[in-house]
N, CA and C atoms as a LAMMPS dump frame, in Angstrom:
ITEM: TIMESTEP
0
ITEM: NUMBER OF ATOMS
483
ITEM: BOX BOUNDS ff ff ff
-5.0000000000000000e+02 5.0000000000000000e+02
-5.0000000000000000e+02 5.0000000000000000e+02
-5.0000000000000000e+02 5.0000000000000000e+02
ITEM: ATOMS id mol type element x y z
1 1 1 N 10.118 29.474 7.601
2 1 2 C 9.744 28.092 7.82
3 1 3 C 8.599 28.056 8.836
4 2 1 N 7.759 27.143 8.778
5 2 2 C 6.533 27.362 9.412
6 2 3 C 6.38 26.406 10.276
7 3 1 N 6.449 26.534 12.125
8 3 2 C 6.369 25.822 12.755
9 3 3 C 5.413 24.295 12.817
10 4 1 N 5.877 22.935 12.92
11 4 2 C 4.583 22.122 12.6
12 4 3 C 3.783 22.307 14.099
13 5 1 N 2.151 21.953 13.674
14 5 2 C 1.872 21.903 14.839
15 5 3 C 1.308 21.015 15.877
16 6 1 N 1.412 21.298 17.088
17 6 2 C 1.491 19.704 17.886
18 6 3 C -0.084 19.35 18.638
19 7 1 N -1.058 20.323 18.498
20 7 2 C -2.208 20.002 18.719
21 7 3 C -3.519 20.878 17.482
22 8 1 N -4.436 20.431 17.641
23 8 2 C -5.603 21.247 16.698
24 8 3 C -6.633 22.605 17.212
25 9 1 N -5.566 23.405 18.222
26 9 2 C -6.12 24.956 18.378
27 9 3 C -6.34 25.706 17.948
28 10 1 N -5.282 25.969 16.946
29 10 2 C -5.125 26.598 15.967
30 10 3 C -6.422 26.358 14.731
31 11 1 N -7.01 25.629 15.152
32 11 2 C -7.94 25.106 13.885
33 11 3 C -9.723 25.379 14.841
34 12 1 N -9.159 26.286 15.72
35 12 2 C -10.812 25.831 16.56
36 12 3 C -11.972 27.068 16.039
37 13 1 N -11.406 27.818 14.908
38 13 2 C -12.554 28.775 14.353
39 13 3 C -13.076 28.504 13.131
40 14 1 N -12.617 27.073 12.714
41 14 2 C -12.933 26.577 11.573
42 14 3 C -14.472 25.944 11.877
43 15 1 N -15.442 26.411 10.82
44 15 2 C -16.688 25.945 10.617
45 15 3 C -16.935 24.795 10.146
46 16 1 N -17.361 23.39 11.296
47 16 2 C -16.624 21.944 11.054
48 16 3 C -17.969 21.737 9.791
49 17 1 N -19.51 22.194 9.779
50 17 2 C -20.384 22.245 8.659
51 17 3 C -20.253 22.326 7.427
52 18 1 N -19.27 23.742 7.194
53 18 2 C -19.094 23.786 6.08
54 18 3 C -17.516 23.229 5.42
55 19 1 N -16.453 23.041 6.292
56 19 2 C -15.401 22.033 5.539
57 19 3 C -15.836 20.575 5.397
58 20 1 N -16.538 19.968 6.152
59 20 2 C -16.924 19.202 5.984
60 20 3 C -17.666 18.623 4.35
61 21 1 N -18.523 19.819 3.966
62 21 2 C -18.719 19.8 2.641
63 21 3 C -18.15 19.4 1.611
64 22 1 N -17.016 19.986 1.819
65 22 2 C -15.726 19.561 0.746
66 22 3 C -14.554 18.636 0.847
67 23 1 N -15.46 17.496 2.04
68 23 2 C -14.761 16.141 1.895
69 23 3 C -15.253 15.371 0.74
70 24 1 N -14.118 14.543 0.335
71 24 2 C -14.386 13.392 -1.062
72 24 3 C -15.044 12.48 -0.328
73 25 1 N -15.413 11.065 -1.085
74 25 2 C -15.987 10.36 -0.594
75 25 3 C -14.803 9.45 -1.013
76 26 1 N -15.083 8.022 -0.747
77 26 2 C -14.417 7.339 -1.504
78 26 3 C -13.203 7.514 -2.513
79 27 1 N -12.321 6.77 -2.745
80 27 2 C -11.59 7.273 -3.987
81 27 3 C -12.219 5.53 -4.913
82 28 1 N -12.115 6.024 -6.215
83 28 2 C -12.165 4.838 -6.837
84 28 3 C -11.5 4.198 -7.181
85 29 1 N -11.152 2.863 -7.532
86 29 2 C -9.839 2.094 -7.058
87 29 3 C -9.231 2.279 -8.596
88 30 1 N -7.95 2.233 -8.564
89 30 2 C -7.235 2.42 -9.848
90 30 3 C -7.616 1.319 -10.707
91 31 1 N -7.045 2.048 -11.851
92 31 2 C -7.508 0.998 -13.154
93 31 3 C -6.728 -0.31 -13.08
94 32 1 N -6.963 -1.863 -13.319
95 32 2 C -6.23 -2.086 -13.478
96 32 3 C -4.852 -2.299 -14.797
97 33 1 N -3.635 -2.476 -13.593
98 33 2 C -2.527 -2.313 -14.383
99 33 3 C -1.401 -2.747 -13.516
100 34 1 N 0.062 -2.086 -14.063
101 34 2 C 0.91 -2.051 -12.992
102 34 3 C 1.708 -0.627 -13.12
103 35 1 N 1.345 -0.515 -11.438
104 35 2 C 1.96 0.414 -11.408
105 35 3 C 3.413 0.856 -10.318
106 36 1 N 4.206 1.839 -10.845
107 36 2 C 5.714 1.628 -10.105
108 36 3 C 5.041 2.448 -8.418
109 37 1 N 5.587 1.839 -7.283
110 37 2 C 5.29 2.514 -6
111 37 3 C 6.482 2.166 -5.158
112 38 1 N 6.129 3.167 -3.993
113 38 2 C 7.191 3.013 -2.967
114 38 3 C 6.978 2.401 -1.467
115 39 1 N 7.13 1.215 -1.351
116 39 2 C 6.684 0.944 0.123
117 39 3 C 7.059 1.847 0.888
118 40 1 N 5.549 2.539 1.657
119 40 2 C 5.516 3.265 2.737
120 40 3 C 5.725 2.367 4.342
121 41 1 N 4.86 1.473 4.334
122 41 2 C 5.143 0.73 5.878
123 41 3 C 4.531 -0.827 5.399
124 42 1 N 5.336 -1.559 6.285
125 42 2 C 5.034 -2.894 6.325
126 42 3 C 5.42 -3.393 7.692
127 43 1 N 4.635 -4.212 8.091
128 43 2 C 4.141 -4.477 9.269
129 43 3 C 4.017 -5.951 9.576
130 44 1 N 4.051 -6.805 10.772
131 44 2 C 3.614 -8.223 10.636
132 44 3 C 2.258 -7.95 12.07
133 45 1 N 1.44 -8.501 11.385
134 45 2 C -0.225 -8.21 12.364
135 45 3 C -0.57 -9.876 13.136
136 46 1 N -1.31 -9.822 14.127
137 46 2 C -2.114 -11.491 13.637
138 46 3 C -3.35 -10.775 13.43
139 47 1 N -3.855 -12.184 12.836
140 47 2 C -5.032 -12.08 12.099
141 47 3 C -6.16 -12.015 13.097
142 48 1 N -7.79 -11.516 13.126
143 48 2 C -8.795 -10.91 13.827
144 48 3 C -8.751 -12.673 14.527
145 49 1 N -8.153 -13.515 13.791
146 49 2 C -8.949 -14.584 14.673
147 49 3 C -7.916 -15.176 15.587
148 50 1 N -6.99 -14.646 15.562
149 50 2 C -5.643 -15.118 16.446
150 50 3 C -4.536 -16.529 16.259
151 51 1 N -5.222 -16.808 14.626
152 51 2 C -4.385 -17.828 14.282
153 51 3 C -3.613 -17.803 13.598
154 52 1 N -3.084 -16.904 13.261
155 52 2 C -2.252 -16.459 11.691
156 52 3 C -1.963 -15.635 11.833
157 53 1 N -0.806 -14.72 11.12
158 53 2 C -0.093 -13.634 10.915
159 53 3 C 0.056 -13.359 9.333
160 54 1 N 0.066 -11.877 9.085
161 54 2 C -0.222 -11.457 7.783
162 54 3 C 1.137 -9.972 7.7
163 55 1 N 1.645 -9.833 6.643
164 55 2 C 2.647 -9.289 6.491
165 55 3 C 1.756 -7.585 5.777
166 56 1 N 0.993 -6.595 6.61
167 56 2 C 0.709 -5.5 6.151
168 56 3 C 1.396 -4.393 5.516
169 57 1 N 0.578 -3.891 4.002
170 57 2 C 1.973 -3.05 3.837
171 57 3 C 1.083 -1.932 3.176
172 58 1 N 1.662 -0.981 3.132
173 58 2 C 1.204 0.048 2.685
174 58 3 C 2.177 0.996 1.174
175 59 1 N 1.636 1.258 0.12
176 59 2 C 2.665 1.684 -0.809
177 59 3 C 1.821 2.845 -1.673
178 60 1 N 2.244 3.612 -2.157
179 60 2 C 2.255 4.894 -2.7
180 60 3 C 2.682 4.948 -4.242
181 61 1 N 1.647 5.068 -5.099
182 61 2 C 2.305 5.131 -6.59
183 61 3 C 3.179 6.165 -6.63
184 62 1 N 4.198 5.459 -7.174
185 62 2 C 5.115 6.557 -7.309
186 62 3 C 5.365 7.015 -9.121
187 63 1 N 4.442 7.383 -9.841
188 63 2 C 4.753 7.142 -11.39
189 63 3 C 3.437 8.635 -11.627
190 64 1 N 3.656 8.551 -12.714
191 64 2 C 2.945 10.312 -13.477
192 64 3 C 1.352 9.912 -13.408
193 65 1 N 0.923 9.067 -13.467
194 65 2 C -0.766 8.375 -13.883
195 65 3 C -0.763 8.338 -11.841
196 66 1 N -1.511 8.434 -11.779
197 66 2 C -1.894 8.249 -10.466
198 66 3 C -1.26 8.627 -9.227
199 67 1 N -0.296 9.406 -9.248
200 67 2 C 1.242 9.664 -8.349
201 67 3 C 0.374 10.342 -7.284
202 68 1 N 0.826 9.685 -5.806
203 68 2 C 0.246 9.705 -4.581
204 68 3 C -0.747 8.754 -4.002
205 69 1 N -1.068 8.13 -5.66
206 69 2 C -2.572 7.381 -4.316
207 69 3 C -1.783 6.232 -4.069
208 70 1 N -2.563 5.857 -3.044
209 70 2 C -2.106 4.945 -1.737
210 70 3 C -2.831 3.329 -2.168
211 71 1 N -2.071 2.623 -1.619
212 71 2 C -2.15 1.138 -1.939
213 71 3 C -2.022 -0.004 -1.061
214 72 1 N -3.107 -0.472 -0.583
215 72 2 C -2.415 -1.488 0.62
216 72 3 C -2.584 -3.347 -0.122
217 73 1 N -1.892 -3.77 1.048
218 73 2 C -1.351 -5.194 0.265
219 73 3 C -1.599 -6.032 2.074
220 74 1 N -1.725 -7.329 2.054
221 74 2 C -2.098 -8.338 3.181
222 74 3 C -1.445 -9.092 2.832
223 75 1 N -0.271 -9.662 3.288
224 75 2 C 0.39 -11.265 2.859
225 75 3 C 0.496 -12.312 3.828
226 76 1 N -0.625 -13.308 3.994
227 76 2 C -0.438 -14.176 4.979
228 76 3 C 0.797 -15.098 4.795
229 77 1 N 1.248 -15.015 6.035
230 77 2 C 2.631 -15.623 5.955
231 77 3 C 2.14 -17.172 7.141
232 78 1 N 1.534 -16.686 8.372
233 78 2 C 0.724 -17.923 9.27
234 78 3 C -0.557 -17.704 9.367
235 79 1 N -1.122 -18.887 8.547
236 79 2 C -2.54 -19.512 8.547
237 79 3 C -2.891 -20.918 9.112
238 80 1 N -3.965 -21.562 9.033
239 80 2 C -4.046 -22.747 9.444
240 80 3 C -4.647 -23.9 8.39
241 81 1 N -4.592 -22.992 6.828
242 81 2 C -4.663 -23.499 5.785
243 81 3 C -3.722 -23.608 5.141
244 82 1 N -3.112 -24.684 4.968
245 82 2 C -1.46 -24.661 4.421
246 82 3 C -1.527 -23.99 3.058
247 83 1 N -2.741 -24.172 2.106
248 83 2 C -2.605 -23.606 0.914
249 83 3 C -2.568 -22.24 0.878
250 84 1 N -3.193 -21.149 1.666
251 84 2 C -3.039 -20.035 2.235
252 84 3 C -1.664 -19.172 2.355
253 85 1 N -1.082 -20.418 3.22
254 85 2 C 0.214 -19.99 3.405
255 85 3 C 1.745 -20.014 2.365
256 86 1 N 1.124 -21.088 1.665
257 86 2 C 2.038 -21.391 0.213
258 86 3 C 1.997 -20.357 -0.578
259 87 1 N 0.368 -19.57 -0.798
260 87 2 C 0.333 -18.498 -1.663
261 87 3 C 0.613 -17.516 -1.038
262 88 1 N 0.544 -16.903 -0.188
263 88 2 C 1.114 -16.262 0.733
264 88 3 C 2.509 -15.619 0.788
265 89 1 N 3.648 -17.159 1.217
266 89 2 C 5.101 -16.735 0.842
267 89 3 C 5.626 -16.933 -0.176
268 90 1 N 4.918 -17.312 -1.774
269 90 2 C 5.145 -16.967 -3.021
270 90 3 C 5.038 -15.26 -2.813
271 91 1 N 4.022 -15.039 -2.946
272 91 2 C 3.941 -13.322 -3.207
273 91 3 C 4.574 -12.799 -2.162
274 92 1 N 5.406 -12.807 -0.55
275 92 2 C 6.603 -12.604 -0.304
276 92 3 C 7.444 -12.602 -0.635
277 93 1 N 7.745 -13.696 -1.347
278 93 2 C 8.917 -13.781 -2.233
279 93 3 C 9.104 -13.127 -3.08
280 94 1 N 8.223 -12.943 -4.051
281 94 2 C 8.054 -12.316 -5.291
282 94 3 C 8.541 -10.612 -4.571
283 95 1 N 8.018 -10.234 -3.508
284 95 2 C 8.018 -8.823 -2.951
285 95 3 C 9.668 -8.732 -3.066
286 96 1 N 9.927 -9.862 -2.07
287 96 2 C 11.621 -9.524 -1.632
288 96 3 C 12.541 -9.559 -3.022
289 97 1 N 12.242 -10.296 -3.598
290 97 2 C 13.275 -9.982 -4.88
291 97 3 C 12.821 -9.236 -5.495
292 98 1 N 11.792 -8.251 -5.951
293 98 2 C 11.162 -6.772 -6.097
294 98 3 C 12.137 -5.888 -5.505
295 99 1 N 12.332 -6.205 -4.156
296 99 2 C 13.257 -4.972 -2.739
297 99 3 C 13.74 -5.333 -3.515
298 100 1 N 15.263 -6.184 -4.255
299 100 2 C 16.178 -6.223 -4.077
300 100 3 C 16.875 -7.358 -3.317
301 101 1 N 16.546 -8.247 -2.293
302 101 2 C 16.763 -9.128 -1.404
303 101 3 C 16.869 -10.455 -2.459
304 102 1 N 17.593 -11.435 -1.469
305 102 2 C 17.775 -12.627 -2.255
306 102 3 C 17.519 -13.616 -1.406
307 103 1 N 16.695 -13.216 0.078
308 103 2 C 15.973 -14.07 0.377
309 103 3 C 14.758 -12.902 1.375
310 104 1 N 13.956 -13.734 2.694
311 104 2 C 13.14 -13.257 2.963
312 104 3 C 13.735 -12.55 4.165
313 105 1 N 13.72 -10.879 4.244
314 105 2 C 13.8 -10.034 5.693
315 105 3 C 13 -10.452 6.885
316 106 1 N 14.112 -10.711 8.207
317 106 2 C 12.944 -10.979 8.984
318 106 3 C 12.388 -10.124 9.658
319 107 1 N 12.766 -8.532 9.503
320 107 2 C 12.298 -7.251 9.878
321 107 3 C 11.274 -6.877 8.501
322 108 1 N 10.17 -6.373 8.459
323 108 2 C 9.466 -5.966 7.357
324 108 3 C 9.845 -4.578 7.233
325 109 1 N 10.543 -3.736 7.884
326 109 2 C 10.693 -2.832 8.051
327 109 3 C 12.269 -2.513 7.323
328 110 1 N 12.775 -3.469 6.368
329 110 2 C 13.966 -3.67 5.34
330 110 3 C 13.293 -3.163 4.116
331 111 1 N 12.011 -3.46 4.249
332 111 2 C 10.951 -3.286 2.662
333 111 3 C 10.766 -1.745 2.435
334 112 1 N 11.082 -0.773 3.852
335 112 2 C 10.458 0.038 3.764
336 112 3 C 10.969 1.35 2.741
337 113 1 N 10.587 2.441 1.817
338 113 2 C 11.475 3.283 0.954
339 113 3 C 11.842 2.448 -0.402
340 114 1 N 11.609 0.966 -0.633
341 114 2 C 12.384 0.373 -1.404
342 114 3 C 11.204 0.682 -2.742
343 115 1 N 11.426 0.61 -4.088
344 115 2 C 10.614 0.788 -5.015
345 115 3 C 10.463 -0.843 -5.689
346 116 1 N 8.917 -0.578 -5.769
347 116 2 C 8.527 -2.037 -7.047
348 116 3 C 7.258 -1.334 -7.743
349 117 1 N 7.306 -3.015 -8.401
350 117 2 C 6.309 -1.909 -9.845
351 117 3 C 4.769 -3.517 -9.159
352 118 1 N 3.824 -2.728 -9.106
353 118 2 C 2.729 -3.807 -8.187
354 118 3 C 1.785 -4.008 -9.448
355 119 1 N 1.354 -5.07 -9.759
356 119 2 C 0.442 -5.947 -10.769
357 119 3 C -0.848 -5.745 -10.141
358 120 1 N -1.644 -4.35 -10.175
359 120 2 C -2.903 -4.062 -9.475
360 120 3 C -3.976 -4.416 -10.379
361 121 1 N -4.861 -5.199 -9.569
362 121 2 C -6.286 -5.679 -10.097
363 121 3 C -7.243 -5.026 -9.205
364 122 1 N -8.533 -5.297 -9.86
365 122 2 C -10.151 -4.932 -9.493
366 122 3 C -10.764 -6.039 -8.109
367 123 1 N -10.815 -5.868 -6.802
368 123 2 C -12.082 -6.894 -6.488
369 123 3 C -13.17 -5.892 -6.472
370 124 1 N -14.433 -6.74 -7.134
371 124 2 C -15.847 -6.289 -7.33
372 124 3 C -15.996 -6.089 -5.579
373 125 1 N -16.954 -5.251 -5.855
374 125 2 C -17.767 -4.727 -4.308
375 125 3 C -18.466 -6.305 -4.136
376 126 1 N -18.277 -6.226 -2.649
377 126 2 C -18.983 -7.898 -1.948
378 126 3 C -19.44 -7.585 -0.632
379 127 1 N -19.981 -8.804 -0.064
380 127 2 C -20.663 -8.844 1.337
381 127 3 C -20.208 -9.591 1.987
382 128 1 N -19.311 -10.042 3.1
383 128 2 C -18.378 -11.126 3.346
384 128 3 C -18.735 -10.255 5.172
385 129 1 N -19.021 -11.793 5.366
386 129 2 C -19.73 -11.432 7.187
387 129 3 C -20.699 -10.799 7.573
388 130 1 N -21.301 -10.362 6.646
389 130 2 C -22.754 -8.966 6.418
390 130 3 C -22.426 -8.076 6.981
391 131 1 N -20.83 -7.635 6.653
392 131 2 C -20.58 -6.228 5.537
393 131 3 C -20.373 -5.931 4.333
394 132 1 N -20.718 -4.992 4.135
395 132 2 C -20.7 -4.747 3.006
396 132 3 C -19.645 -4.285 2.328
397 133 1 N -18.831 -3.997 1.419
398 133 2 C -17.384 -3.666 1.307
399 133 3 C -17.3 -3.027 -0.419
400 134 1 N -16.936 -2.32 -0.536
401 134 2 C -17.282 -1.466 -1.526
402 134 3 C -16.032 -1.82 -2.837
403 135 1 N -15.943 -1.771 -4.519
404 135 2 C -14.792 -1.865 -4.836
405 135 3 C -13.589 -1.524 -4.235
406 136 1 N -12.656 -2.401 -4.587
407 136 2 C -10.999 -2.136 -4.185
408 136 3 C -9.911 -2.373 -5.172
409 137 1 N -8.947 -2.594 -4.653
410 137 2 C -7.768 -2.655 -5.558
411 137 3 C -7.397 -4.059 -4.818
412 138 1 N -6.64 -4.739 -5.261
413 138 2 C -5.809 -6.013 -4.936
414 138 3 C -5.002 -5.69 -5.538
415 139 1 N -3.413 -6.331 -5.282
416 139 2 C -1.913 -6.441 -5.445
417 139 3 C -2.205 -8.082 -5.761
418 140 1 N -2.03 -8.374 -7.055
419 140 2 C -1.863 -9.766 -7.534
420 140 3 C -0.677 -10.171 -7.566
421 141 1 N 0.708 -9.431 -7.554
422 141 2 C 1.92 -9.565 -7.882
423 141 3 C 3.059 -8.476 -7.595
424 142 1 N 4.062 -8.617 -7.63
425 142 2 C 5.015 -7.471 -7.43
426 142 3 C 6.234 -7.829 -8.465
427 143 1 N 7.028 -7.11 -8.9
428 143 2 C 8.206 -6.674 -9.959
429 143 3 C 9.016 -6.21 -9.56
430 144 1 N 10.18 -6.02 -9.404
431 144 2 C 11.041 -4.444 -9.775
432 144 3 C 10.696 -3.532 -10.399
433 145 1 N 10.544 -2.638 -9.366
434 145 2 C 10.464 -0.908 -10.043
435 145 3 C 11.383 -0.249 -10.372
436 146 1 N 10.956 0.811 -10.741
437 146 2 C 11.985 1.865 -10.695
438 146 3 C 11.941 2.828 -10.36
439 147 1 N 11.04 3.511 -9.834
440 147 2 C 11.102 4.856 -8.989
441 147 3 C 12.521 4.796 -7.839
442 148 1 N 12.381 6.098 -7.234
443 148 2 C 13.377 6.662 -6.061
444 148 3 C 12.767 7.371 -5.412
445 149 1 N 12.757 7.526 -4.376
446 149 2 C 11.849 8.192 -3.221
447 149 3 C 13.213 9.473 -3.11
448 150 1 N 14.554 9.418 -3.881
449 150 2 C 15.07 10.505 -3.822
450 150 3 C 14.638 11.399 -4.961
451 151 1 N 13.511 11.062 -6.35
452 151 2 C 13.551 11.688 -7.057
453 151 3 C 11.718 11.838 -7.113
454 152 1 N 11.51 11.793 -5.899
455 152 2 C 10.114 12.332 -5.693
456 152 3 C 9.007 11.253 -6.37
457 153 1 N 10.044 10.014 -6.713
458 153 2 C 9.04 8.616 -6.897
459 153 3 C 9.046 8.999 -8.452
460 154 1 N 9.298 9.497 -9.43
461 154 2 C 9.67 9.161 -11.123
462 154 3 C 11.093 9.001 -11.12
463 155 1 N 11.044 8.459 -12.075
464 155 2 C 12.201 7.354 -12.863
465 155 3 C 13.519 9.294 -13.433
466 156 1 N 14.814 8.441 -13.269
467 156 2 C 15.161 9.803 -13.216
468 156 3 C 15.601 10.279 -14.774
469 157 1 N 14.994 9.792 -15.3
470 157 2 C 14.755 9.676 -17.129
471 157 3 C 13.431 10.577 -17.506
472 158 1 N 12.338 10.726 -16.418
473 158 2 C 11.136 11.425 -16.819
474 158 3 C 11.626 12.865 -15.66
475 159 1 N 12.436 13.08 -14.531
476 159 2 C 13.168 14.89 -14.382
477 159 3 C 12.908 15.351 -15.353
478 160 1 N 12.162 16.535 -14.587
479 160 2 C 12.208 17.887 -15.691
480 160 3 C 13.553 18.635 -15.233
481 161 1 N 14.597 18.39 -15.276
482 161 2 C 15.674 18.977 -15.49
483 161 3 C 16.975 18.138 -15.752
């Protein structure tokens, strides 16, 4: 078993020029579809402008087409646009009965390990504040999944054993 390690010494004869080379750039955002994942972390943030709070989450396809890439999701829960916030704790909602829940956790951290199947769309690359922001993925919706984070995130019908 191979000790983990707790600082980057071990790494100080590495030639930072040439690994560097063989970084990716970008990943390109998945096709859209839906796909089954596993909430990794969810979080409650306020927002850059200090008026609102947004429910951050982070999730991981867990299915044979794409298995590993990573997925994040924003759910404003407090805004100062009521319509904001209506759409907002719809697609909360929609999340929590996804978990499993039959109403809303007030820990986000109930969501976490739980499997759903996420309704992923395209936003086009845009300029919003004069940055620039490159394609992404959006979470339009959430389902019940079916993965298990005990069966390495596939359905235990697709085991190879």
């Amino acid at each position: 078993m191979t000790t983990p390690i707790t600082d980057l010494s071990s790494l100080k004869d590495v030639n930072v020029n040439d690994a560097a080379d063989g970084a990716t750039g970008p990943f390109e955002p998945l096709p859209k579809g839906k796909y089954v994942c596993v909430i990794e972390s969810a979080e409650i943030k306020p927002t850059n402008a200090g008026d609102g709070a947004y429910v951050k989450l982070q999730l991981r396809v867990a299915q044979e087409s794409y298995n590993n890439r990573v997925l994040f999701d924003m759910i404003m829960v407090q805004h100062p646009t009521e319509k904001t916030v209506e759409i907002g704790i719809a697609k909360l909602s929609q999340l929590m009965l996804a978990c499993g829940f039959d109403s809303i956790q007030p820990n986000p951290n109930a969501m976490m390990g739980k499997s759903v199947t996420a309704d992923v769309g395209i936003q086009k690359a845009r300029e919003h504040n004069g940055k620039q922001y490159e394609a992404s993925n959006k979470i339009w919706a959430y389902e019940e999944g079916t993965a298990t984070a005990s069966t390495g995130g596939l359905p235990a019908e697709d085991l190879p054993f």
